[in-house]
N, C-alpha and C positions, 0 to 999 in steps of 0.2 A: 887868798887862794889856799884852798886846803892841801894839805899833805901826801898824799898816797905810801901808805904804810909799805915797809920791804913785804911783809906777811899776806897783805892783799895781793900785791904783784906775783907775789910766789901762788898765792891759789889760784888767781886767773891764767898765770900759766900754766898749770899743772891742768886744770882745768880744757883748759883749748887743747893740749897735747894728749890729752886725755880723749877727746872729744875727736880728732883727727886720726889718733890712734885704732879709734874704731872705727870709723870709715872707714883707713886703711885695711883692716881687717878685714871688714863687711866686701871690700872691693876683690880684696884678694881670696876671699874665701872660694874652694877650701885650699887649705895651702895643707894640711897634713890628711892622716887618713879618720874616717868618717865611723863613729862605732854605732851600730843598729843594736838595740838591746831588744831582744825576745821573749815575753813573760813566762816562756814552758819550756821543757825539755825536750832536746831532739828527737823528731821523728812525730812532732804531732804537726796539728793543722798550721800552726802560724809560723811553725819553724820551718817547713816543708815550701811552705811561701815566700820566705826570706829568701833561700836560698835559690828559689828563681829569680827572682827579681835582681840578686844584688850582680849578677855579671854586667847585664845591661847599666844599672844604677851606676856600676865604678866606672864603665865606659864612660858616660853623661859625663859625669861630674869630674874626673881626670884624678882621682882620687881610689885607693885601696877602701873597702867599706867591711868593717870587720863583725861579725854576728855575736854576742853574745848574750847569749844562754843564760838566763837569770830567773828559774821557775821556783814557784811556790803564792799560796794562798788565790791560786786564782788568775794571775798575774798581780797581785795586788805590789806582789816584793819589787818586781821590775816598776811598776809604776812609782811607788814610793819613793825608788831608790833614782831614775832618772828625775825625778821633782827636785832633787836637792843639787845637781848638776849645773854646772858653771852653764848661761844660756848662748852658749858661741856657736851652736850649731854642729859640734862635733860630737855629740850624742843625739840617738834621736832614738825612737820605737816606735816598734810594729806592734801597736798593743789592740787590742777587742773587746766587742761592744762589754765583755764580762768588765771590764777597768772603768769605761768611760759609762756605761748605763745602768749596769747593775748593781757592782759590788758594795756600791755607797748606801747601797739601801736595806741590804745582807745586814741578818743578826750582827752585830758588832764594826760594821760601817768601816771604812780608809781612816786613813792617815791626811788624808789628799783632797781635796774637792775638783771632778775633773770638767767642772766647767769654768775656771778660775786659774788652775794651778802648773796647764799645761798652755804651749803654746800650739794650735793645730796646723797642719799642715798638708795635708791629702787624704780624701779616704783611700783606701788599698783595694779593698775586693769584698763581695758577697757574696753569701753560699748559703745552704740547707744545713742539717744535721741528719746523720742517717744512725737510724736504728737497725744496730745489726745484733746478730748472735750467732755462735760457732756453727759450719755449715753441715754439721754433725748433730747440732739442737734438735731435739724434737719438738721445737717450738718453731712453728714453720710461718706463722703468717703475726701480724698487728693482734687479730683476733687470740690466736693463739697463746701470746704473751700479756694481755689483758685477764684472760679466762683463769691463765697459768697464778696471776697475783690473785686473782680472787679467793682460789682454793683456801679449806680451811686447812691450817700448818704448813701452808706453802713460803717458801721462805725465796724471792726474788730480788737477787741484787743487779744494781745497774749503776755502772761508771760513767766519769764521763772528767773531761780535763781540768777539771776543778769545781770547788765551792765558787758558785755562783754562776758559771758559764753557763751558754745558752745549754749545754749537754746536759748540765743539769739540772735547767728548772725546764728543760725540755719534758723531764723524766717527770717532775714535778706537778706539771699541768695537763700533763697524761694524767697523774693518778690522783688530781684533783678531779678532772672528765671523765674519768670510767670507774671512778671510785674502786679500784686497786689498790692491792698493797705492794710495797715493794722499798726497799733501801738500797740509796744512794749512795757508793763510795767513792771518795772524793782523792784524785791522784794530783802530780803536778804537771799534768801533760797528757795528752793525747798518745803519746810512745808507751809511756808507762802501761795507761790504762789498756791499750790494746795488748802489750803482754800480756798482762792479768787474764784477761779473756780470752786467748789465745791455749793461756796456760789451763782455763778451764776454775780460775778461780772465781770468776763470777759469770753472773748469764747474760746479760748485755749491757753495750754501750750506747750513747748518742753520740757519738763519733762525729769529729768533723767530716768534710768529706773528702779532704785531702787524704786522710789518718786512712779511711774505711775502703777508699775504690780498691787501691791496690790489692789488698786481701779481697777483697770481692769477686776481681777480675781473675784471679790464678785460687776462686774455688775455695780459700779459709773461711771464709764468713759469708752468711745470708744476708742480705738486706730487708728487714721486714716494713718502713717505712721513711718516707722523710718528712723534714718537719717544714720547710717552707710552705708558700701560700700560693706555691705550682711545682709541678714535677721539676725534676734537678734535671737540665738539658746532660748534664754528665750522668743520670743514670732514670729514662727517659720511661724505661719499664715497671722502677718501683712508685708505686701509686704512694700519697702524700696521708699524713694523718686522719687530714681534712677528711680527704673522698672516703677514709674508709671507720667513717660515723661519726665521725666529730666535727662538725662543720663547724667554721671560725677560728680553729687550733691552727698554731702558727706559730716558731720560734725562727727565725730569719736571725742568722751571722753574720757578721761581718770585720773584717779589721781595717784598724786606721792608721796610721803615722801621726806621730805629735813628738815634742819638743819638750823642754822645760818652761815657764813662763817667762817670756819677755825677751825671748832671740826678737836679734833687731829686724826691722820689716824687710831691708835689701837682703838678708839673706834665711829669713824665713820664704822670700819670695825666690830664690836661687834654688832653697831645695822644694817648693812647690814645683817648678818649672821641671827640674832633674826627676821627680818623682810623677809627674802627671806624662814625662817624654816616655819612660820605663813604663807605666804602665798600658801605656799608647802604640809600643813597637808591637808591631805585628808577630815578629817572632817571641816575644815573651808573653803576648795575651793568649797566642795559641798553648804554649808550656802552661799557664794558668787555669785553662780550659780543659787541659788533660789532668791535671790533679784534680779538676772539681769545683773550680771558685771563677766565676766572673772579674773581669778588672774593672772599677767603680774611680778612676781618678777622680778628681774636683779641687774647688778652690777652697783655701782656707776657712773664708766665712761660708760656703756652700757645710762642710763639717760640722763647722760650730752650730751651725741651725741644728744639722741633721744630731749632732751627739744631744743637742740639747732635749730635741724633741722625744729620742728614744731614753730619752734619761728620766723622763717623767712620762712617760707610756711603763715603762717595766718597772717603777716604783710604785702603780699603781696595780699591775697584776703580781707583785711582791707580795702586798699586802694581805691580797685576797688566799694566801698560800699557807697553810697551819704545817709549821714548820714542829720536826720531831724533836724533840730532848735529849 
């Protein structure tokens, strides 16, 4: 008969205790409060959204759910930085197509791979990007700000919440299509950028549409077009890039929720549940619908398809884009 070492016994206990350990957690989760991390600074589109959502969210889940604000490169810093995160499920984000579709294929690429590195767990919401300009511009239509980049010694800047976001290859494949010129500057947020513009230091933004209604509505800024692939039901009068000469043009938003890799499946599926209930109440998809964004829940793998599919759709109009020096 063989022996059973003290040292074997001691790791299959540690082992099973280990093993029960997280079930028990998985079972109890959440037992503390929950931190939502936000790639941009407040006051743009994905923070504006958070901050609907999370009343309902803390309801669900019987937990405080805390916002943090972590802007820079795009969202690239929040994405990087929840990738290194313990996977228990008490960090999560509300990151955008900019994190999971585009930025990896941006001059100088992540840190991250986000078909691999994250664990998914609902999409959030879609929306348009609206092209505005101060309602003071004398740049009054699409046309207008097209003609305006043409000019020779015309010098047309246009922001938008980061390197890589749809605001800014929105801008991008405009002045790939109407062979315009024009320079993009690159903020950490949607807040930021619309100061700027506000302030009068540049001439337009692609604005999410959360950032842009409000100014719209009380009269600061014009709206010259939007970029999805139909009018924005929140702003149902400004005509799309598409109808007006450029047919095919289309830059569609959207944010998602993920995780670190490898939250365990019982409570990756707790906060799918919490987050698909939030964005399913009636009174929080109306509050979603007045900022400007649709509520888009889904499952896990329903995500993973869609980030993956859009992750090699915009790597290949990346491509096609002769980026400046």
């Amino acid at each position: 008969m063989k022996k059973i070492s003290i040292s074997y016994l001691l790791m299959t206990s540690l082992t099973i205790a280990s093993f029960f350990g997280h079930a028990q957690d998985a079972k109890n989760f959440p037992s503390k409060p929950v931190h939502l991390i936000v790639g941009f600074a407040a006051g743009g589109g994905s923070d504006s959204t958070a901050r609907v959502l999370v009343p309902k969210l803390q309801e669900i889940l019987g937990q405080t759910v805390i916002i943090d604000n972590k802007p820079g490169a795009g969202g690239n810093l929040a994405s990087d930085f929840l990738m290194k995160l313990p996977p228990d499920g008490y960090n999560i984000a509300l990151t955008t197509i900019g994190s999971l579709a585009i930025n990896p294929h941006m001059p100088g690429g992540t840190n991250f791979n986000p078909l691999k590195d994250f664990t998914f767990l609902s999409q959030g919401v879609v929306f348009p990007n609206v092209l505005v300009v101060k309602a003071d511009s004398p740049i009054k239509t699409l046309k207008d700000f097209v003609e305006t980049g043409k000019k020779s010694g015309s010098f047309i800047t246009f922001g938008s919440s980061g390197q890589g976001s749809t605001g800014h290859l929105a801008g991008e494949l405009l002045k790939v299509r109407s062979g315009m010129n024009g320079q993009h500057v690159n903020y950490k947020g949607g807040g930021p950028a619309m100061n700027d513009l506000l302030g009068g230091n540049i001439v337009a933004i692609f604005a999410s549409a959360p950032t842009a209604i409000p100014f719209i509505e009380v009269g600061r800024l014009r709206a010259l077009a939007t970029t999805g692939v139909k009018r924005a039901d929140s702003l149902p009068n400004i005509p799309t890039v598409a109808e007006q000469g450029y047919p095919g043009y289309q830059a569609q938003n959207w944010y998602a929720f993920i995780g670190p890799a490898k939250i365990p499946a019982e409570i990756q599926n707790k906060l799918n549940q919490a987050l698909v209930a939030t964005l399913k109440d009636p009174a929080t998809a109306e509050k979603l619908r007045n900022i400007g964004v649709e509520p888009a829940p889904s499952t896990p793998n329903e995500l993973a398809e869609y980030t993956k599919s859009e992750y090699e759709t915009w790597g290949k109009i990346i491509k096609t884009i002769q980026w400046e020096k």
